[in-house]
C-alpha positions in Angstrom: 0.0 0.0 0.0 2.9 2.6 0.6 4.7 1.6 -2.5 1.3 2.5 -4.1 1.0 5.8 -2.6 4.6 6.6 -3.4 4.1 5.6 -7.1 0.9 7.9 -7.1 2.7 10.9 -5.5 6.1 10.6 -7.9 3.7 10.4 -10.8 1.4 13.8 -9.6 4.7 15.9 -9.2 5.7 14.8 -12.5 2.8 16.3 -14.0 3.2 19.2 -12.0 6.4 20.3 -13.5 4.8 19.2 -16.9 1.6 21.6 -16.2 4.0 24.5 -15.2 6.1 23.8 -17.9 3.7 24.1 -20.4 3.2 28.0 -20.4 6.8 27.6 -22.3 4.9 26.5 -25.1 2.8 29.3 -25.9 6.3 31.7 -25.4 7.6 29.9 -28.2 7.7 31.7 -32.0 5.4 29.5 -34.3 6.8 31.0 -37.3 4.0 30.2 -39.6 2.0 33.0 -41.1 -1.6 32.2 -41.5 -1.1 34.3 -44.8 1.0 31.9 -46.2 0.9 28.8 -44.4 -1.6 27.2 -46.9 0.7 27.4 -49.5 3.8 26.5 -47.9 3.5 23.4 -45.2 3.6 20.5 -47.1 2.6 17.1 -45.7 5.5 14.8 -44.1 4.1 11.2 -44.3 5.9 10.5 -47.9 8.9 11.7 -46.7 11.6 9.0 -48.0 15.2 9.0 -48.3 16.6 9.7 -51.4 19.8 7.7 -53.4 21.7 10.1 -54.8 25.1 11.3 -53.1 26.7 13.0 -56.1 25.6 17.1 -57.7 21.8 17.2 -58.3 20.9 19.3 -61.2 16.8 19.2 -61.8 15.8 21.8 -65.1 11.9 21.5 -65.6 8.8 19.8 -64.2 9.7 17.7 -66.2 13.3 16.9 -64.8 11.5 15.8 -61.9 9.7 13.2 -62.8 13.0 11.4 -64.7 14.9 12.3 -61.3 12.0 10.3 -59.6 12.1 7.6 -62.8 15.8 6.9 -62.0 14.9 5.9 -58.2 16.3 9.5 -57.0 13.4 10.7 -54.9 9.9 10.0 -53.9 6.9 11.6 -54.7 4.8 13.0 -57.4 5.1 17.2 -56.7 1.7 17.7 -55.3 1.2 19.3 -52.3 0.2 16.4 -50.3 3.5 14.3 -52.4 5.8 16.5 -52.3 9.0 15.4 -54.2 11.8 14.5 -51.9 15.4 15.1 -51.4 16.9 14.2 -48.0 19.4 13.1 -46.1 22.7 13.8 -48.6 25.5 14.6 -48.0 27.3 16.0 -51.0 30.8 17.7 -51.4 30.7 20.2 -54.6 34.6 19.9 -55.5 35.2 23.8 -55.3 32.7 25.0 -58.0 29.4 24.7 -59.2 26.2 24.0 -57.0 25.6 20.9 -54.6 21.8 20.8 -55.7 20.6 23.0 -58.1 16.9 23.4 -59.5 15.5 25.6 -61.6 12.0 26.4 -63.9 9.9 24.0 -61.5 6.5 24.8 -59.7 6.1 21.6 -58.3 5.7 21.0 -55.0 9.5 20.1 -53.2 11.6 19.7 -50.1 15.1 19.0 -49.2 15.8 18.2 -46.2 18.7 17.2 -43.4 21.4 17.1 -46.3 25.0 17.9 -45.7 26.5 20.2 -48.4 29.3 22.1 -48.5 32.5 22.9 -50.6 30.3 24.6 -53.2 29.6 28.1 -55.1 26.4 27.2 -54.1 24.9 24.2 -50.8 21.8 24.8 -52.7 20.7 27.0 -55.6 16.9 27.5 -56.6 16.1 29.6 -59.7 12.7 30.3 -61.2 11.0 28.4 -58.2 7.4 28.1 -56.2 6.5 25.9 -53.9 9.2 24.7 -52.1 10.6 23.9 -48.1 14.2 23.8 -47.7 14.8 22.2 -44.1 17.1 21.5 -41.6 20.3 21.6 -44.2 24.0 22.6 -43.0 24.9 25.0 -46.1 28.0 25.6 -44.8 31.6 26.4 -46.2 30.5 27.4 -49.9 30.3 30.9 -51.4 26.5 31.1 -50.7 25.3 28.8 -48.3 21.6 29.0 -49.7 20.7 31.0 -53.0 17.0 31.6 -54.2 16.5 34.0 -57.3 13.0 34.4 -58.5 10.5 32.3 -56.3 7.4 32.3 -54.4 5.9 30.8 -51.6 9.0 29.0 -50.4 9.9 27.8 -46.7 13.5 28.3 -45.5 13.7 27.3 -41.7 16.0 25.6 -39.1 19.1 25.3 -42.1 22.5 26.1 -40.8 24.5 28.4 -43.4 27.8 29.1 -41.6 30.9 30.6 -43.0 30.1 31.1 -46.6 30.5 34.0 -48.0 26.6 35.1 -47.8 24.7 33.0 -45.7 21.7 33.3 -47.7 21.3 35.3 -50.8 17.5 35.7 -51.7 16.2 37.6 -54.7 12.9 38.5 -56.2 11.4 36.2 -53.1 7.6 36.6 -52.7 5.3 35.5 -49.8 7.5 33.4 -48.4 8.7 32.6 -44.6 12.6 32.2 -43.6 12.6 31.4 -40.3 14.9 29.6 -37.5 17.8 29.7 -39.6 21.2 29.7 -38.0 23.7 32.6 -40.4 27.0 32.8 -38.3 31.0 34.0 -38.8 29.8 34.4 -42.7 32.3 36.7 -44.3 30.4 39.4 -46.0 25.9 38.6 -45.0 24.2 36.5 -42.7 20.4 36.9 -44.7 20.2 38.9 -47.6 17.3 39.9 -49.2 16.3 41.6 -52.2 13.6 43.6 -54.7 11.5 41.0 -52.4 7.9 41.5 -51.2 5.2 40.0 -48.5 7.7 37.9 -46.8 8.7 37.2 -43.1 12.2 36.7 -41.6 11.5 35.3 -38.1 13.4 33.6 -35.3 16.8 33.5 -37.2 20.2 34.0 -35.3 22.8 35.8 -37.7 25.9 36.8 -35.7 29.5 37.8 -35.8 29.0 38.0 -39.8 32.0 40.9 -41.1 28.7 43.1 -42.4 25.3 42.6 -41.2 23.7 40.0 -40.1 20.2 41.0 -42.0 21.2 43.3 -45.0 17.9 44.7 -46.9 17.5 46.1 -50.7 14.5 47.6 -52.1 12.1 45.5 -50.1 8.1 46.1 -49.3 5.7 44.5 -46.5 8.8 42.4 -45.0 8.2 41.5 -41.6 11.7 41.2 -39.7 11.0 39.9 -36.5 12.3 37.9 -33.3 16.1 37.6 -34.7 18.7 37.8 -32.6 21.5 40.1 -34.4 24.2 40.2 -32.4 28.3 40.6 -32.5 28.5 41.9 -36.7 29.4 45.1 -38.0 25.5 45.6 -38.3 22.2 44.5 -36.7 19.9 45.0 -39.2 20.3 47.1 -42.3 17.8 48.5 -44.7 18.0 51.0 -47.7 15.3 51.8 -49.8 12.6 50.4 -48.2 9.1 50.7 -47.4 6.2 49.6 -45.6 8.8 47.2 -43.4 8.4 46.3 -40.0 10.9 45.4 -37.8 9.9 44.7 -34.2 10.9 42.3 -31.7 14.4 41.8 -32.6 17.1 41.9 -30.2 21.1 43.7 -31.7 23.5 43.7 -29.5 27.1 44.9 -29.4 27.4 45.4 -33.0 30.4 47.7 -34.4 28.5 49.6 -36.1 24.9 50.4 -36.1 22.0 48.0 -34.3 19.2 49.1 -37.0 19.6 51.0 -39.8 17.5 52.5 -42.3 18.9 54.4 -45.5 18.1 56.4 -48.7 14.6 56.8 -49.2 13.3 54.4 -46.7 10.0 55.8 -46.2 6.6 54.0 -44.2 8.2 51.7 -42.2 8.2 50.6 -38.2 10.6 49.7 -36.2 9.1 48.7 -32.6 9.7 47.0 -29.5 13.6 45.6 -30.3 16.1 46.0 -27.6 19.1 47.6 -29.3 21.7 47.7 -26.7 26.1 48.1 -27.0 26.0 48.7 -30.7 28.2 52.2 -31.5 24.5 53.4 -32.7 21.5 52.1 -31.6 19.0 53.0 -34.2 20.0 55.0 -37.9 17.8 56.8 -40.2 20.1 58.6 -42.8 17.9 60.0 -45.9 14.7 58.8 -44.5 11.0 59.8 -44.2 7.3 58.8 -42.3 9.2 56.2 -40.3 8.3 55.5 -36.8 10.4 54.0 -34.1 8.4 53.2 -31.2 8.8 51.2 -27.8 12.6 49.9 -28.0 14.8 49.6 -25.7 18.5 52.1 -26.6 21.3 51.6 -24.6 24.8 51.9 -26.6 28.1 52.9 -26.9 28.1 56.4 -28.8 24.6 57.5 -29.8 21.1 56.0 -29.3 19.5 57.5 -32.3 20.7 59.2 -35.2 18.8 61.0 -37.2 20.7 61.8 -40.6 18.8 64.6 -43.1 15.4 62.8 -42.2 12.1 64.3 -42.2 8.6 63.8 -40.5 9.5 60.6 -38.6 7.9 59.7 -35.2 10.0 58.6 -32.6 7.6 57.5 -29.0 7.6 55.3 -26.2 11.3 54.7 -26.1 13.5 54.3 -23.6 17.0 55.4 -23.5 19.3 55.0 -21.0 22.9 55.0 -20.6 23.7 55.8 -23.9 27.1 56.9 -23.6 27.6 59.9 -25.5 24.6 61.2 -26.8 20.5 59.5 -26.2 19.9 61.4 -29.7 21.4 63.2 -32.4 18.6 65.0 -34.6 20.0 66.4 -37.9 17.1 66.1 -39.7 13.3 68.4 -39.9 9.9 68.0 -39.0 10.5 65.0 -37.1 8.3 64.2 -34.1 9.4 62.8 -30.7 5.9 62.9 -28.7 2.5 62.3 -29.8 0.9 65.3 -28.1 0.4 63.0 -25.0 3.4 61.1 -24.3 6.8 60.9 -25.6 10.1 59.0 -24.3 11.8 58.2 -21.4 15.3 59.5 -21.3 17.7 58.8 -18.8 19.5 62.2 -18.1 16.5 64.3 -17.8 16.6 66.4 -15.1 12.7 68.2 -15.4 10.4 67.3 -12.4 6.6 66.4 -12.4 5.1 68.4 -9.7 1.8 66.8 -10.1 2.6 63.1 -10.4 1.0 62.3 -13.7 4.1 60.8 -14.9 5.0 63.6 -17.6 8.3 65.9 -17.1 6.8 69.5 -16.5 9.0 71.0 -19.0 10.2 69.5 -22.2 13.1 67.2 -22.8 15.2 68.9 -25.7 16.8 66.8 -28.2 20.7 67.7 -30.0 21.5 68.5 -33.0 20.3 71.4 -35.7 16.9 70.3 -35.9 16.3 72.1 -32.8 13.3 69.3 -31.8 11.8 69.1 -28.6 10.2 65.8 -26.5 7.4 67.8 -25.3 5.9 64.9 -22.8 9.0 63.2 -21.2 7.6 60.3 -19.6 9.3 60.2 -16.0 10.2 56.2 -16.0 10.8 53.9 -18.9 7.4 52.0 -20.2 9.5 49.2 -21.1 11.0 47.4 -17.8 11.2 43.8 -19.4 7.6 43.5 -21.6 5.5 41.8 -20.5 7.5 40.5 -16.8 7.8 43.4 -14.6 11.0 43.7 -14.7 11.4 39.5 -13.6 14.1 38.2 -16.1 12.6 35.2 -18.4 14.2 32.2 -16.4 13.5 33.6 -12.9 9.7 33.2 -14.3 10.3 30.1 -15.8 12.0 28.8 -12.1 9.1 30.1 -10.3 6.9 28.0 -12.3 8.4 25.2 -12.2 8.4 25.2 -8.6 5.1 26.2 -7.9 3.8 23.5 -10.2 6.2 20.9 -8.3 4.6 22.6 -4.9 1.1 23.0 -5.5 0.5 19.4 -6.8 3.0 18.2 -4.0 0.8 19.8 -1.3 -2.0 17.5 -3.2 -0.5 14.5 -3.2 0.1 14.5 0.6 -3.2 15.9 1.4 -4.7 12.8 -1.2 -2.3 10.3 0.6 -3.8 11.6 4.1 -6.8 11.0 3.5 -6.4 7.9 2.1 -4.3 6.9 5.2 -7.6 8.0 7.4 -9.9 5.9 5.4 -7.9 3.0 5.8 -7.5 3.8 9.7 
């Protein structure tokens, strides 16, 4: 009977640190846009191992179906049998691409190969339809390289010191996420001319430029990277109608985010943009807004370079070693007639407690601009947390799930105990 109890009570704290582990769950990225998920997840039960271990070279629909004819892959390119490619690993000799396809609209995934050695790991021209999974692209020239596609899936690959990381052009609703873009020697992710397409949940660090470098993009979504250790964070020029929230750039050499030559219509919000020599960059821009982060750097929080009518609110500054801002632009706007930013060295009081600095914050450089509503402590102390870091919650769960259903167990095996008495 006590070995009974004892089983019982094992197996109900078990499933309490289960229970308080699952909030971690919902915390998680599920990088799948609902916009473009129909299009893009394709089913996994005919996933098969394929035969090849030499170059793949696919031209055509067509090619397809005499790559399958040969014993090469399964499947019959439809969205519920996809063609397969997995589990390769292929060496590309110093030149040429390890797999390369091109002119196809089927339905196709690679997946888990090795390949490496190459002017290209894998190289998709003229493409729809397509997920490229769980690769190590490392150690060619361009570790992945998509021109001209649509609806394509790019996550959880590994494309480590190549030259670019990924080199994506005239890419169109399509989702690059969980990618790992490190020690590449000139980009971690680029992307370019490219439209309705999201770059989630990808770490690109300690590449020699940027980690994410941008060109002539509209409606990308940039969001949840982590950007840290390159020359720069993010950078974008010629832009518009971007967003770029959530993503944390840290100690870059350069600048965290930056925005350049005619980006116009884009937002950058809630990143944490922290040890970079510039936080946040707008040089030659317009109608931008920059709300909610968190700038704490080296040199200068934001710079503001010949830039007009941009709103800059709910940010917090602090310890930005030389300057919080530097405004050389016109016209730009760093309240919203109600609130503005918190800045660390301002030195106005609030005589009647409503949380706005009585006289307003003025900003450097020629502009001349003024923060009309300082707000009197930063509205960012850890989103969402209070100010608890992430694992301190994550402990407290976990032992308050252990406890509470602890506490259960006993008071269950008590009462048992009395019935039996």
């Amino acid at each position: 009977m006590k070995s009974n109890r004892k089983t019982k009570t094992i197996i109900l704290i078990i499933l309490g640190i289960f229970i308080a582990l699952s909030p971690i769950e919902t915390i998680n990225l599920n990088f799948k846009s609902s916009e473009f998920s129909d299009n893009i997840s394709l089913d996994n039960e005919n996933l098969k191992i394929s035969k090849v271990s030499g170059k793949i070279h696919i031209i055509n629909n067509s090619g397809w179906v005499d790559f399958r004819n040969d014993g090469n892959c399964t499947g019959s390119g439809t969205y519920s049998d996809p063609y397969v490619i997995k589990d390769l690993e292929i060496d590309g000799g110093g030149s040429g691409s390890c797999i390369k396809i091109e002119n196809s609209n089927v339905y196709f995934k690679i997946e888990d190969c090795t390949l490496y050695n190459s002017r290209e790991g894998i190289y998709l021209l003229n493409i729809n339809n397509s997920q490229i999974i769980d690769n190590d692209c490392s150690s060619n020239n361009l570790g992945i390289d998509v021109e001209n596609g649509k609806n394509i899936s790019i996550s959880g690959n590994t494309v480590n010191n190549n030259w670019y990381g990924m080199f994506l052009v005239w890419i169109n609703n399509s989702v690059i996420s969980g990618n790992t873009a490190n020690d590449n020697s000139e980009m971690g992710i680029h992307l370019w001319s490219s439209k309705n397409t999201i770059i989630s949940g990808n770490i690109a660090c300690i590449n020699y430029i940027n980690g994410i470098w941008l060109l002539n993009n509209s409606y990308i979504t940039i969001s949840g990277n982590t950007l840290n250790d390159n020359w720069g964070g993010i950078n974008s020029l010629q832009g518009s109608n971007n967003v770029i929230s959530g993503n944390t750039a840290n100690n870059n050499r350069d600048v965290g985010i930056g925005l350049a030559d005619s980006d116009i219509n884009n937002t950058i919000s809630g990143n944490i943009v922290n040890s970079n020599d510039i936080g946040i960059s707008l040089d030659h821009n317009a109608y931008n807004f920059i709300l909610e982060n968190i700038v704490d750097n080296n040199n200068i929080g934001i710079y503001l370079d010949e830039s007009v009518n941009n709103t800059i609110i709910l940010n917090c500054f602090t310890t930005n070693t030389l300057f919080n801002v530097l405004d050389l632009g016109s016209d730009n706007h760093w309240d919203n007639g109600i609130r503005g930013n918190y800045w660390d060295d301002y030195t106005g009081l609030d005589a009647d407690s409503n949380g706005i600095g009585d006289v307003p914050y003025n900003i450097l450089g020629s502009a001349g601009s003024q923060d009309n509503f300082p707000l009197m402590r930063c509205p960012l102390p850890l989103r969402g947390t209070g100010g608890i870091p992430f694992e301190l919650i994550i402990l407290i769960l976990v032992i308050s799930g252990v406890v509470v259903i602890g506490v259960a167990a006993l008071l269950l095996s008590r009462r048992k105990r009395k019935r039996i008495e």
